[in-house]
N, CA, C and O atoms as CSV, one atom per row, in Angstrom:
chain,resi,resn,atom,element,x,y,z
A,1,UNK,N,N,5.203,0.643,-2.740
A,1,UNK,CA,C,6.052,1.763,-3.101
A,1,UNK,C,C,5.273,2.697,-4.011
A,1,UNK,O,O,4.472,2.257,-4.837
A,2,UNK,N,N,5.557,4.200,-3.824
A,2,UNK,CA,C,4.904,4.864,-4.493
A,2,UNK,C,C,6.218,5.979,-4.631
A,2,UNK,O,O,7.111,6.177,-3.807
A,3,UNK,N,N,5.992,6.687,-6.083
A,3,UNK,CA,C,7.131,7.603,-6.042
A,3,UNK,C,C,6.254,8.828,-7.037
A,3,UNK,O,O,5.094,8.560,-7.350
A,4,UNK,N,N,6.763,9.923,-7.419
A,4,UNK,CA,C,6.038,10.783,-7.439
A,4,UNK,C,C,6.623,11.875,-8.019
A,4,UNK,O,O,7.822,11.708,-7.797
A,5,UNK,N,N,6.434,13.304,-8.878
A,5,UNK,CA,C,7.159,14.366,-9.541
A,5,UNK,C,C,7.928,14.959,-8.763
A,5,UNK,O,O,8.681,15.821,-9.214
A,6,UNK,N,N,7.922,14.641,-7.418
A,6,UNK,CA,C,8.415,15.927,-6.136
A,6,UNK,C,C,9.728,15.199,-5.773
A,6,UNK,O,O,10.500,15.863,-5.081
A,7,UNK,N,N,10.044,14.193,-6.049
A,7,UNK,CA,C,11.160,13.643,-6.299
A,7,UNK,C,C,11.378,12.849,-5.132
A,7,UNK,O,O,12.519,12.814,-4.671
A,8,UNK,N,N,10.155,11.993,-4.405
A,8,UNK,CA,C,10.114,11.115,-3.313
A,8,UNK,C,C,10.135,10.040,-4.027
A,8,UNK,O,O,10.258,9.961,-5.249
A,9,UNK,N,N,9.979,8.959,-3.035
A,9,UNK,CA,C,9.270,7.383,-2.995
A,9,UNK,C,C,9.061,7.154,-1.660
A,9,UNK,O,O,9.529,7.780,-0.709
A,10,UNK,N,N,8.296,6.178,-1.660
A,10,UNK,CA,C,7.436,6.522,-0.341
A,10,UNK,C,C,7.166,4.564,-0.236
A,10,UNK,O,O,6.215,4.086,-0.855
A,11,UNK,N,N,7.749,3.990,0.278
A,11,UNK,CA,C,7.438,2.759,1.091
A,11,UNK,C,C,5.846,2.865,1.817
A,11,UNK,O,O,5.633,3.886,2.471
A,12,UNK,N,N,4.716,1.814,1.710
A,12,UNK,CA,C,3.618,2.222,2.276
A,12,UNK,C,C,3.716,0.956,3.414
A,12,UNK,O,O,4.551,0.072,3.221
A,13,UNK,N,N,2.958,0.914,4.431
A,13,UNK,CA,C,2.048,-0.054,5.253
A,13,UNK,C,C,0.891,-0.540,4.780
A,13,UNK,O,O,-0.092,-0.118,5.389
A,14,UNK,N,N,0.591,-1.570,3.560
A,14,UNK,CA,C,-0.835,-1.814,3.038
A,14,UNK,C,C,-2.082,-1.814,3.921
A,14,UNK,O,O,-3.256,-1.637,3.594
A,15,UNK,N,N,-1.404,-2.118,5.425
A,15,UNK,CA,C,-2.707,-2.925,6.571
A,15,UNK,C,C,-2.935,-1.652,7.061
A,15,UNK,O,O,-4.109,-1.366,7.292
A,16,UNK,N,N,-1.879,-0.625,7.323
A,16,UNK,CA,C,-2.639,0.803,8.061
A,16,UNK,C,C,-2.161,2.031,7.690
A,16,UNK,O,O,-1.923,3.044,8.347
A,17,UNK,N,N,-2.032,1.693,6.179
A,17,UNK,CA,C,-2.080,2.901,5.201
A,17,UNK,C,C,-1.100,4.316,4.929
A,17,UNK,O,O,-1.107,5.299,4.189
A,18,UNK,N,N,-0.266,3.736,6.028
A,18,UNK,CA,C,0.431,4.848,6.819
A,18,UNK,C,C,2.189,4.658,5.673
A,18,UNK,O,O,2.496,3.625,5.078
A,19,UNK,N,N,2.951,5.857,5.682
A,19,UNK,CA,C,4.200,5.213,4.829
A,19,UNK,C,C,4.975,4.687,5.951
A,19,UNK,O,O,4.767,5.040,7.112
A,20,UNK,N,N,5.677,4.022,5.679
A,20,UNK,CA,C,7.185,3.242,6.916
A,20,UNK,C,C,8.411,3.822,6.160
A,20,UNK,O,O,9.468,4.064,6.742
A,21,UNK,N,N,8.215,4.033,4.826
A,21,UNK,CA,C,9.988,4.800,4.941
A,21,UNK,C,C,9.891,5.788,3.858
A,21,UNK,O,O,9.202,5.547,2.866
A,22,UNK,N,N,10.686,7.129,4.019
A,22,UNK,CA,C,11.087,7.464,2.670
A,22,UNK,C,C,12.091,8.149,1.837
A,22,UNK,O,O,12.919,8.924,2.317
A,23,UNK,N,N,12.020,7.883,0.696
A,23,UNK,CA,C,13.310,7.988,-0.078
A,23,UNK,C,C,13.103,8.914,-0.718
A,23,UNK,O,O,12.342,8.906,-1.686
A,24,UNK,N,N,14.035,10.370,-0.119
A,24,UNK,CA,C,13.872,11.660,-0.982
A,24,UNK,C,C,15.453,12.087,-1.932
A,24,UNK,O,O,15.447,13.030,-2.724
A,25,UNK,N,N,16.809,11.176,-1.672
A,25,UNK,CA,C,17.582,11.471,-2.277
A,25,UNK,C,C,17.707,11.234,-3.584
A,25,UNK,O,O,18.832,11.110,-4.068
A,26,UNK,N,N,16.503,11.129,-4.400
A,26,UNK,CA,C,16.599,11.420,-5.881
A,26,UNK,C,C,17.124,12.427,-6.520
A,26,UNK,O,O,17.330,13.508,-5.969
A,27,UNK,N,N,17.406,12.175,-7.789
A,27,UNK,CA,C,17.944,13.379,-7.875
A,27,UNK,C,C,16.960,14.579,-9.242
A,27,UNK,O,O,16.985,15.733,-9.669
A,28,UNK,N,N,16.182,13.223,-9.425
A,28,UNK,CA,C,14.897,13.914,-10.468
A,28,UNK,C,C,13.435,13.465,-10.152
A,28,UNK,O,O,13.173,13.102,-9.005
A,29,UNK,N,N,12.576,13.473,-11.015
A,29,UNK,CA,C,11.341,13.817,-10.762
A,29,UNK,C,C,11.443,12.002,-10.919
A,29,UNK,O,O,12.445,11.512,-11.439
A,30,UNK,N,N,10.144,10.992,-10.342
A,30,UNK,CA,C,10.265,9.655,-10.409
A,30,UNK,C,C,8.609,9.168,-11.300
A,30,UNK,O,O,7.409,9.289,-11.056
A,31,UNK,N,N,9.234,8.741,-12.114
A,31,UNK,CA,C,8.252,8.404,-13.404
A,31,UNK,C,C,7.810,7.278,-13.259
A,31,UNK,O,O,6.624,6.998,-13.438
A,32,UNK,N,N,9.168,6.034,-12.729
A,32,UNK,CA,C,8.774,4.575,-12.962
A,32,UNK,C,C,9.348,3.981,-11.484
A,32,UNK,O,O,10.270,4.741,-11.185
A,33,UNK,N,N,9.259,3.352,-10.839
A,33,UNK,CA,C,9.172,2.459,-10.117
A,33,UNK,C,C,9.545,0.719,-10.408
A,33,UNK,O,O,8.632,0.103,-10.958
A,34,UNK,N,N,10.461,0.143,-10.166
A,34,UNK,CA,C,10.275,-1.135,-10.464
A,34,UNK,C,C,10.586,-2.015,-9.010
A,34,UNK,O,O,11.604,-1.712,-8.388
A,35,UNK,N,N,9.731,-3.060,-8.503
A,35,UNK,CA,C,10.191,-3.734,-7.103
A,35,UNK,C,C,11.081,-4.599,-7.563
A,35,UNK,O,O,10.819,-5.173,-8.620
A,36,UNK,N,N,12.006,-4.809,-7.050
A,36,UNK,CA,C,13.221,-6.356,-7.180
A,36,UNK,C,C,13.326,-6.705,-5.496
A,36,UNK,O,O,13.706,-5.966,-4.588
A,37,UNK,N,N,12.934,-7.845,-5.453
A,37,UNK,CA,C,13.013,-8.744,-4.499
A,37,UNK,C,C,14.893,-8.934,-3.924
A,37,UNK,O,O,15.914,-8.874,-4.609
A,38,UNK,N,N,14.762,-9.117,-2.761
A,38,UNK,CA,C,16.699,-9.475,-2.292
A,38,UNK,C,C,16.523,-10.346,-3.149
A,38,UNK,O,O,15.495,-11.002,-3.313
A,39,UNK,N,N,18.104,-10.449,-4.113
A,39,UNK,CA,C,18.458,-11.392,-4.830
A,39,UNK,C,C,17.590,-11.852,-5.930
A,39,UNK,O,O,17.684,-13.005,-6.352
A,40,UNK,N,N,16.842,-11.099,-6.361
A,40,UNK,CA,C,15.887,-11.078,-7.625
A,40,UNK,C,C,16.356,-11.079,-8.664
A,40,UNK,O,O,17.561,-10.825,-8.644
A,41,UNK,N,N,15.696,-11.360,-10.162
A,41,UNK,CA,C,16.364,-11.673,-11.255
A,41,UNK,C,C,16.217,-10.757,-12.102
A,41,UNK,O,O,15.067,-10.349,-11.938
A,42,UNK,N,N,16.744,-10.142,-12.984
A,42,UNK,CA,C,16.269,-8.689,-13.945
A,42,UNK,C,C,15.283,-10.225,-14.725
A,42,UNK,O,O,15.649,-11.388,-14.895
A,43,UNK,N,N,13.908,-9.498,-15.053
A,43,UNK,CA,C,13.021,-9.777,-15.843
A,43,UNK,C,C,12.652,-9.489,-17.137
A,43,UNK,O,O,11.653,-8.796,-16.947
A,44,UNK,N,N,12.812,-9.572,-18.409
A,44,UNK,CA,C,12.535,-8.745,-19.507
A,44,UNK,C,C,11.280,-8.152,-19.361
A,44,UNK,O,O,10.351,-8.517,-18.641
A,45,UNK,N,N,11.347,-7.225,-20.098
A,45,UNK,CA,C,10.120,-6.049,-19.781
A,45,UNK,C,C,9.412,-6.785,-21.126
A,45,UNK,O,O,9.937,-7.515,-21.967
A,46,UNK,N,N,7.859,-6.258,-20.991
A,46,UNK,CA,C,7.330,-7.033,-22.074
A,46,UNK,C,C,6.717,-5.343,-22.737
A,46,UNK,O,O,5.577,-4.923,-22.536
A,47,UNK,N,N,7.426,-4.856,-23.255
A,47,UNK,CA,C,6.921,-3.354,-23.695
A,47,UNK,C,C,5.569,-3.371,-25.092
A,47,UNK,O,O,5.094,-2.524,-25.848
A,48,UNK,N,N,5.420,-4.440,-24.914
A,48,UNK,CA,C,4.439,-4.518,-26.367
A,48,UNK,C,C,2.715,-4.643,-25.343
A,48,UNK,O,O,1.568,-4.603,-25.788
A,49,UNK,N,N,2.950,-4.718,-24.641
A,49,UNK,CA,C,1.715,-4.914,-23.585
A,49,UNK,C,C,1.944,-4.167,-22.099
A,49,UNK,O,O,1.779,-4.821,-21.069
A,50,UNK,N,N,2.441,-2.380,-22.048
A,50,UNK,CA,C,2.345,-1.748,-20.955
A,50,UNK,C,C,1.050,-1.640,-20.410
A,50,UNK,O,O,0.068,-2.135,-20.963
A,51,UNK,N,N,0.994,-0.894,-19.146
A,51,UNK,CA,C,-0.338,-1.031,-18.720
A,51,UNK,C,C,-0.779,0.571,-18.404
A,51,UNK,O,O,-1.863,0.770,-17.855
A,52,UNK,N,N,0.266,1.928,-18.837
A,52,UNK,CA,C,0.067,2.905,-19.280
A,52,UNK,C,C,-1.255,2.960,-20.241
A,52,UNK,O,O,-2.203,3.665,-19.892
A,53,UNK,N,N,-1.293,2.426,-21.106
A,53,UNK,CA,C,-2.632,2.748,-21.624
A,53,UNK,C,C,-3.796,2.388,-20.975
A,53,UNK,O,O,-4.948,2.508,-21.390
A,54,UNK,N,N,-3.485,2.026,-20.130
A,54,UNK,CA,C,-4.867,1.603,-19.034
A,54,UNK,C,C,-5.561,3.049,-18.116
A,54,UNK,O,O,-6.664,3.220,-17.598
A,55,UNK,N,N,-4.332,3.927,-18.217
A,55,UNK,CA,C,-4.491,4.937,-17.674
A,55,UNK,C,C,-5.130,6.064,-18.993
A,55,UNK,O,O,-6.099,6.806,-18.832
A,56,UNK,N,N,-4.457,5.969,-20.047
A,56,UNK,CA,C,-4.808,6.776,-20.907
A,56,UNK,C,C,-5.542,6.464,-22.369
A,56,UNK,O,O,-5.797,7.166,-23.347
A,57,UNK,N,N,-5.715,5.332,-22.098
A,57,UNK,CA,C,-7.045,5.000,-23.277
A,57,UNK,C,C,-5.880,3.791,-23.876
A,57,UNK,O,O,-4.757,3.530,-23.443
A,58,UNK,N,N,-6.514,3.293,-24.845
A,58,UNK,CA,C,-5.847,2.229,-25.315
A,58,UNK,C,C,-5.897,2.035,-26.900
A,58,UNK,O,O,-6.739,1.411,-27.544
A,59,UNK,N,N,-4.977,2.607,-27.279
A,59,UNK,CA,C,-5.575,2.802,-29.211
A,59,UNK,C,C,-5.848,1.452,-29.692
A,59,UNK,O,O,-6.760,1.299,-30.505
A,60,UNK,N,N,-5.097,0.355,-29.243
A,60,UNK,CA,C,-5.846,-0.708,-30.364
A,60,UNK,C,C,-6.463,-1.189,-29.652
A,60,UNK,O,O,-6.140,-2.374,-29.570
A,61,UNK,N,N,-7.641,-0.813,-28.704
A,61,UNK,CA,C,-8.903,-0.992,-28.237
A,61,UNK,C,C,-9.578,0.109,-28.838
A,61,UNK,O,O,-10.636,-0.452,-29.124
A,62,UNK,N,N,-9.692,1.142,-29.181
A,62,UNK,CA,C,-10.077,1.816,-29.597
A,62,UNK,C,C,-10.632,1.827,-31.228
A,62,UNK,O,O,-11.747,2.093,-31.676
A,63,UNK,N,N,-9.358,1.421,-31.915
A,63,UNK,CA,C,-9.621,1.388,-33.292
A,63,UNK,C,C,-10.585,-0.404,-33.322
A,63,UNK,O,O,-11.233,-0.682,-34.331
A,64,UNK,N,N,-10.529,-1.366,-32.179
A,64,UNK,CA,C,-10.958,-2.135,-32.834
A,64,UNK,C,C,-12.685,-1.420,-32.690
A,64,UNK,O,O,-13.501,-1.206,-33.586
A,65,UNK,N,N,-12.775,-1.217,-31.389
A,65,UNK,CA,C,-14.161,-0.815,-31.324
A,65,UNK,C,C,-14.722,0.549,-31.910
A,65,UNK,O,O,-15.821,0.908,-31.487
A,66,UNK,N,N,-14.133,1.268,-32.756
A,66,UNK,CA,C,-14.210,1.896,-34.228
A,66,UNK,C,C,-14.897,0.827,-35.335
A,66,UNK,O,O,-16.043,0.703,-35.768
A,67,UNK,N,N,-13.554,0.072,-35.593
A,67,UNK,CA,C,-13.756,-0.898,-36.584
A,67,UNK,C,C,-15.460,-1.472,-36.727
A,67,UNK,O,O,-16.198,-1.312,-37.699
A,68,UNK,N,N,-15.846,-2.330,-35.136
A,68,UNK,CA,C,-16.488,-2.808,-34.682
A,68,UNK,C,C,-18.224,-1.947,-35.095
A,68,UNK,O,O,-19.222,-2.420,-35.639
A,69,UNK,N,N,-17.952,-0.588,-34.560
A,69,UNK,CA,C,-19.375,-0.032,-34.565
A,69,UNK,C,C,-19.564,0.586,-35.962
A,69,UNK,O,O,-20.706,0.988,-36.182
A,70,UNK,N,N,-18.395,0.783,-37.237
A,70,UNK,CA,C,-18.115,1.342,-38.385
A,70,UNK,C,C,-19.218,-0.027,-38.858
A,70,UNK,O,O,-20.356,0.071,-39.318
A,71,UNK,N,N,-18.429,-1.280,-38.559
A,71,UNK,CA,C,-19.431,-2.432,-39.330
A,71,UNK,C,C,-21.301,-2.801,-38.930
A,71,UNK,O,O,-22.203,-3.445,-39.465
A,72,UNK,N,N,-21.180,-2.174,-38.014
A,72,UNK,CA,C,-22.505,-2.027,-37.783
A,72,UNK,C,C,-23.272,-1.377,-38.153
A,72,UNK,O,O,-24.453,-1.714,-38.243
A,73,UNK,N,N,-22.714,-0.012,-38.542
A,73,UNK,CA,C,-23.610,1.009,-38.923
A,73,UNK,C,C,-23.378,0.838,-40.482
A,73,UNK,O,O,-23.932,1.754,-41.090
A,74,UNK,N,N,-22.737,-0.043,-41.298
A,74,UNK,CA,C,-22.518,-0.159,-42.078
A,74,UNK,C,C,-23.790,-1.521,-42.712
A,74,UNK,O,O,-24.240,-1.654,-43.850
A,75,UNK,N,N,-24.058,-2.322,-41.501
A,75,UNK,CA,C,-24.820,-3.439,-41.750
A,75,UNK,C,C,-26.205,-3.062,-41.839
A,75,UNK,O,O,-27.107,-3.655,-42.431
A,76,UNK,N,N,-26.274,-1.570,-40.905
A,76,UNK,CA,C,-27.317,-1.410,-40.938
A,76,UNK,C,C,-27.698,-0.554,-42.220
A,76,UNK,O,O,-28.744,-0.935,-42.745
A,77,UNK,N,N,-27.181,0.339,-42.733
A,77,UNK,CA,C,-27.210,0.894,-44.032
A,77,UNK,C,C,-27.799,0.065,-44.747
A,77,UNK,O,O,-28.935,0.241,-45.187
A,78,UNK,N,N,-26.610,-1.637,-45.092
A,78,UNK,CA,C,-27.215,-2.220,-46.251
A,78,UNK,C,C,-28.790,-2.352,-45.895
A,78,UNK,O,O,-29.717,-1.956,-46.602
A,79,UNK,N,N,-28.898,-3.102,-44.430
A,79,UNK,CA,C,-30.850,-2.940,-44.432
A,79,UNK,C,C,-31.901,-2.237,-44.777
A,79,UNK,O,O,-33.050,-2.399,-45.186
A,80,UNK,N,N,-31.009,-1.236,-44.427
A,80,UNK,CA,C,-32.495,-0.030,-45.022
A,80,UNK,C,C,-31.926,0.572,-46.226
A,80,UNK,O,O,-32.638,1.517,-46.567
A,81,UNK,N,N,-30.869,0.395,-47.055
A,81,UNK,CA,C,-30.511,0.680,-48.418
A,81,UNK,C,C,-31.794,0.205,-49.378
A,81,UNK,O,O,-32.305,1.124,-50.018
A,82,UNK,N,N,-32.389,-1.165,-49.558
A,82,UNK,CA,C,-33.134,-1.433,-50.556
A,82,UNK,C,C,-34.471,-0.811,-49.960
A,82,UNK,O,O,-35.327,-0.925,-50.838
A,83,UNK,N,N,-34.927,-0.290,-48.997
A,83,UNK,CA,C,-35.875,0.722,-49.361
A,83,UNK,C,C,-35.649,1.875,-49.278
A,83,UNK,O,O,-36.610,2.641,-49.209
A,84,UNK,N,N,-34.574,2.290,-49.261
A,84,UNK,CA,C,-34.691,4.053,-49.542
A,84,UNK,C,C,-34.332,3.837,-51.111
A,84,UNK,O,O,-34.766,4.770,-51.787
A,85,UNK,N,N,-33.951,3.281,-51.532
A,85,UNK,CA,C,-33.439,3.281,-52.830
A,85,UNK,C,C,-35.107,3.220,-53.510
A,85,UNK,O,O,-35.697,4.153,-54.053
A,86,UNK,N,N,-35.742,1.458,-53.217
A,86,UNK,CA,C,-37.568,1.756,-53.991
A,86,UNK,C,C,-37.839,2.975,-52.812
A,86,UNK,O,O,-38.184,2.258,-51.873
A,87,UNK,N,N,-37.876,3.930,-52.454
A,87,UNK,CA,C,-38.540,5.057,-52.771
A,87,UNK,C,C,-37.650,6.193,-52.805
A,87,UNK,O,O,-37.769,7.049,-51.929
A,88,UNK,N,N,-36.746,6.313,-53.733
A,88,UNK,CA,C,-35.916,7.728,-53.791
A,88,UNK,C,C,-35.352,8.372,-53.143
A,88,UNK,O,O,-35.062,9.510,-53.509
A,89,UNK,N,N,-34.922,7.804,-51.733
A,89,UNK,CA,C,-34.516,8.367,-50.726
A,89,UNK,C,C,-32.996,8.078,-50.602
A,89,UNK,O,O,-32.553,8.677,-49.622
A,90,UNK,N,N,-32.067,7.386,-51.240
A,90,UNK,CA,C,-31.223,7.005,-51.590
A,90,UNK,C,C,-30.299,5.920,-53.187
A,90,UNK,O,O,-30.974,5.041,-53.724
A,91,UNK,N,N,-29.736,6.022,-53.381
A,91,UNK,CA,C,-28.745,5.371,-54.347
A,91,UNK,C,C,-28.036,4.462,-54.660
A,91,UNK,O,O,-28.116,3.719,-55.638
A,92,UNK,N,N,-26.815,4.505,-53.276
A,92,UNK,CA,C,-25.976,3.741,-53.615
A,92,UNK,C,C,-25.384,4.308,-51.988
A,92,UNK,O,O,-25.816,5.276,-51.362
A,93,UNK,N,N,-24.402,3.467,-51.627
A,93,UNK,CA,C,-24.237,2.946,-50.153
A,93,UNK,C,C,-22.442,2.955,-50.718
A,93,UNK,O,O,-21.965,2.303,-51.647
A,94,UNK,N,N,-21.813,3.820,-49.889
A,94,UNK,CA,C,-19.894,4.044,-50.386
A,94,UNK,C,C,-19.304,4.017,-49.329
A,94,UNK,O,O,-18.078,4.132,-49.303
């Protein structure tokens, strides 16, 4: 199933790509999609782990690998801190 701003959904054929049915009596634009099986069970949604950010970046992947390269460039400072410091090229590391 695929649905779309134009206010379809569109049943596909996975094996020959082609749609088999579709559903234009929406009555707005279609954002979300959910499949339920005949006689299926409502599922709790697990909203703390969407997969929207997969599409649009992922902030706490982001800030960790911030975090991540902040401590590196931070490790590397302290290394070359005690010689810029013996030769005047630095101070103090903040």
């Amino acid at each position: 199933l695929s649905g779309s701003w134009d206010m379809k959904i569109l049943e596909w054929d996975l094996n020959t790509g082609k749609t088999i049915n579709l559903f234009n009596q929406s009555k707005g634009q279609i954002s979300h999609i959910e499949y339920r099986p005949v006689g299926g069970v409502d599922l709790p949604i697990n909203q703390g782990d969407d997969d929207m950010d997969s599409l649009f970046g992922d902030d706490e992947e982001d800030a960790k690998r911030q975090q991540e390269e902040h401590g590196s460039i931070k490790q590397d400072i302290e290394k070359i801190l005690p010689v810029a410091t013996q030769t005047g090229m630095a101070t103090e590391i903040r």
